[in-house]
C-alpha positions as CSV (number, residue, x, y, z in Angstrom):
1,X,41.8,-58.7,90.4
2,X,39.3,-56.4,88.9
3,X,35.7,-56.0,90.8
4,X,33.4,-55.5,88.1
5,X,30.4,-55.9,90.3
6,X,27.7,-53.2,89.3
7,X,26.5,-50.6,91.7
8,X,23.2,-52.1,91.3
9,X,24.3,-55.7,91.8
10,X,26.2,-54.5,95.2
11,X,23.1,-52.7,96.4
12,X,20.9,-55.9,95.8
13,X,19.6,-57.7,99.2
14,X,20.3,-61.3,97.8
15,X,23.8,-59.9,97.9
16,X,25.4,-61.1,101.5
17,X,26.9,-59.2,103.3
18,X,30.3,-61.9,103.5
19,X,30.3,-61.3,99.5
20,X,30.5,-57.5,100.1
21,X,32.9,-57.8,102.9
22,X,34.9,-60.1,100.6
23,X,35.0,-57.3,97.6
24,X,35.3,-54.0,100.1
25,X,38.7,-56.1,101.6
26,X,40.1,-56.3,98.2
27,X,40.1,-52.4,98.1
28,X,36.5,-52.3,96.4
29,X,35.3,-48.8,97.9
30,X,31.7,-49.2,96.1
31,X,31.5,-52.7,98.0
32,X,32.2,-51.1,101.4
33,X,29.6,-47.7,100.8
34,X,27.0,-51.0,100.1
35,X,27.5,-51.9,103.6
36,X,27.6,-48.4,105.0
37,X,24.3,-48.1,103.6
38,X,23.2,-51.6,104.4
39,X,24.4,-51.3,108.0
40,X,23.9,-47.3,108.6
41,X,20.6,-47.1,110.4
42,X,22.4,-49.7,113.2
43,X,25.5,-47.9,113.3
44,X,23.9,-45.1,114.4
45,X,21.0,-46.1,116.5
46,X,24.5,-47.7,118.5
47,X,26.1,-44.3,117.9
48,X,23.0,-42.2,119.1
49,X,21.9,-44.4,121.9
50,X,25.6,-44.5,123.4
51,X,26.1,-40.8,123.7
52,X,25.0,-37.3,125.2
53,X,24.8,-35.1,121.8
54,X,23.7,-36.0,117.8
55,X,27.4,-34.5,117.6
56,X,28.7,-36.9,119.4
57,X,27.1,-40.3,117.5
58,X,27.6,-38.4,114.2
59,X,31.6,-38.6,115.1
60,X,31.3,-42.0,116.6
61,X,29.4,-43.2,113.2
62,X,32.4,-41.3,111.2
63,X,34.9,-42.8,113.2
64,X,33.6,-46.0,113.3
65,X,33.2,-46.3,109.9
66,X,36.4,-45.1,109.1
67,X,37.9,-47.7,111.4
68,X,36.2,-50.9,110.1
69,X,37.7,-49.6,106.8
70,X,41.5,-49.7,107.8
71,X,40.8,-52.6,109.8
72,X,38.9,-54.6,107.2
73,X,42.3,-56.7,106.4
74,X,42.2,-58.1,109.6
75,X,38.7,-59.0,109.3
76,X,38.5,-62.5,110.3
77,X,37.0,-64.9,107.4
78,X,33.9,-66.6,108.2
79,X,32.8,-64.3,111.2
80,X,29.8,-62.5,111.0
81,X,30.6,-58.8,109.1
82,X,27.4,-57.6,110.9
83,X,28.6,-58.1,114.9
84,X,32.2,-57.9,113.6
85,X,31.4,-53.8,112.7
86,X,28.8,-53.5,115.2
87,X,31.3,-54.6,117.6
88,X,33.5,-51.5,116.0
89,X,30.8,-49.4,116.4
90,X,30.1,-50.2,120.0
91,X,34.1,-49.8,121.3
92,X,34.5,-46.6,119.3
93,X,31.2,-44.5,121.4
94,X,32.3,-46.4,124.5
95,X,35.9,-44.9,123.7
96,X,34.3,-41.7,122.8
97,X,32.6,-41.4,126.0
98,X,35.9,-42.2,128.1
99,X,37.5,-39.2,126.5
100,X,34.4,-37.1,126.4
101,X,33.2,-37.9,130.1
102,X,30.2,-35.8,131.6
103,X,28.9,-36.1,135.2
104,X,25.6,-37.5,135.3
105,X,23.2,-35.4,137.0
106,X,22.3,-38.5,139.2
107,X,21.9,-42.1,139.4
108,X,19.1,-44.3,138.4
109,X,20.4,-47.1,141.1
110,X,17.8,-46.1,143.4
111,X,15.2,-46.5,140.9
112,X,15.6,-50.2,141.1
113,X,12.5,-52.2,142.6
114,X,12.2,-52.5,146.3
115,X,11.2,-55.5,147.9
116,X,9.9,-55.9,151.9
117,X,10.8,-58.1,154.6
118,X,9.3,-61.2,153.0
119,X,10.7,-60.4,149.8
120,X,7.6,-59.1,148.2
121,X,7.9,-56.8,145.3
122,X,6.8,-53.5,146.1
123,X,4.3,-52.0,143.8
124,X,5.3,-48.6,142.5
125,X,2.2,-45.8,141.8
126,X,4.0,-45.3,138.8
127,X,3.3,-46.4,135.0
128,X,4.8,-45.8,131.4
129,X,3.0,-42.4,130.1
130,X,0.4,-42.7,127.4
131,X,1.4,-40.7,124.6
132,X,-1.0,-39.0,122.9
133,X,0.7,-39.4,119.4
134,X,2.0,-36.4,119.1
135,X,5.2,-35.2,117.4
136,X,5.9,-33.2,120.3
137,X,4.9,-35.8,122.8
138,X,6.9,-37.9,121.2
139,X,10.4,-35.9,121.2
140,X,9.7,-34.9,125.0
141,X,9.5,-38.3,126.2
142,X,12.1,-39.2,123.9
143,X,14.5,-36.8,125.5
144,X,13.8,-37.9,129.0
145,X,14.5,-41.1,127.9
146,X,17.9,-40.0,126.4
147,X,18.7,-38.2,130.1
148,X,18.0,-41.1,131.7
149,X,20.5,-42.9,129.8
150,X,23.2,-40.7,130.3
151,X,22.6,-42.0,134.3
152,X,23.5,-45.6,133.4
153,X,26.9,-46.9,133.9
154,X,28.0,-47.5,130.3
155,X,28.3,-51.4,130.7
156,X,24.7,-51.8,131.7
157,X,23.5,-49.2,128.4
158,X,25.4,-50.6,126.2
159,X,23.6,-54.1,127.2
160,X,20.5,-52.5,127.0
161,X,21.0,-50.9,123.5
162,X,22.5,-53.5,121.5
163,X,19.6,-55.9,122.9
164,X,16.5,-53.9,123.6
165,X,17.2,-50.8,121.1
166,X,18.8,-52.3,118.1
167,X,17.4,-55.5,118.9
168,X,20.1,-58.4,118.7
169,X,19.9,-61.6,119.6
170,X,21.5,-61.9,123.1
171,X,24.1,-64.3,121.8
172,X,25.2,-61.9,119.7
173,X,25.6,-59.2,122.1
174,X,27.4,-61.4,124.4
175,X,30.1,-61.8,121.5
176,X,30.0,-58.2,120.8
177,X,30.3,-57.1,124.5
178,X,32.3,-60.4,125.7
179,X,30.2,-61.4,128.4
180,X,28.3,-64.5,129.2
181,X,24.6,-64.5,127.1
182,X,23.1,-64.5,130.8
183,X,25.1,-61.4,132.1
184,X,23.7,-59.5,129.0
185,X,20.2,-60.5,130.1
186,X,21.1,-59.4,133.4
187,X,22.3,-55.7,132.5
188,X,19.9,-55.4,129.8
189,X,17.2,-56.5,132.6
190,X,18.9,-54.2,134.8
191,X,18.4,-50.9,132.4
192,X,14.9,-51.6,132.2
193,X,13.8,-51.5,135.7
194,X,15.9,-48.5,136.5
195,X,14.6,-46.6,132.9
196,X,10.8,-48.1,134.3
197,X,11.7,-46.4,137.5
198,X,12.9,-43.0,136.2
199,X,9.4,-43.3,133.9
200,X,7.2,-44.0,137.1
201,X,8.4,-40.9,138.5
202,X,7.4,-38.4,135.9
């Protein structure tokens, strides 16, 4: 059956993405570019987020995309497209990491907050910089950030991103990540104090 949706038509935002997932499975390429474009920015905010180098998420993004396309016939009807591909996206820079492993120059575990005897909180002297607005301010603290990342054990980041980062509902993430909605809060949680920590000691 012939798609003789327009490229306009497939680029419009009342078009969802289940009718565009629908088209690209029955071989519409100009269906499935709509969604790469539609869904790009996530894909590689994933991509970036989840590894060391912009080399590396701009072969995860490739390879992710390319892999939601072969799979797309197995794509199971009346599931959400979105956390279906983010899902792809996700498994593909956590496999990419697994075969591209680096040693972290340390561990943020330590970072955690303390607590005393009576199980107080203990306050840190630390605090989140101020930027000054700056470009460069910007990009230094950026790649601090980045570096500190690279010290969290990838269950606990990828938590963090898909929540915090690209900002998914937790429920979501839970599906994505198969865990419990309350063990994404935790890790998520979790990736926040030790990033707060690493921050506090600038």
């Amino acid at each position: 059956m012939c798609d003789r949706a327009t490229g306009r038509q497939l680029d419009d935002p009342r078009t969802s993405d289940d009718t565009l997932a629908e088209r690209a499975r029955r071989g519409s390429g100009e269906a499935f570019g709509a969604l790469m474009r539609l869904h790009g920015e996530a894909v590689y905010a994933i991509a970036r987020n989840m590894s060391a180098t912009i080399r590396d998420a701009e072969e995860v993004v490739q390879e992710a995309f390319l892999s939601a396309w072969r799979e797309l016939s197995s794509f199971p009807a009346g599931d959400s497209f979105k956390t279906w591909l983010y899902g792809i996206a996700m498994k593909t820079a956590l496999a990419h990491r697994e075969a591209h492993r680096r040693s972290p120059w340390g561990s943020l575990e330590e970072l955690l907050p303390a607590f005393d005897g009576a199980g107080r909180l203990i306050e840190t002297k630390g605090r989140w910089p101020e930027l000054d607005g700056s470009p460069s301010e910007q990009i230094r603290v950026t790649g601090l950030l980045r570096e500190a990342l690279e010290c969290i054990d990838d269950g606990t980041r990828a938590a963090f991103v898909l929540r915090d980062l690209v900002q998914l509902p937790v429920e979501e993430v839970a599906v994505i990540l198969q865990k419990s909605p309350q063990g994404v809060s935790e890790d998520a949680h979790r990736a926040c104090l030790m990033l707060r920590g690493f921050v506090n000691g600038l």
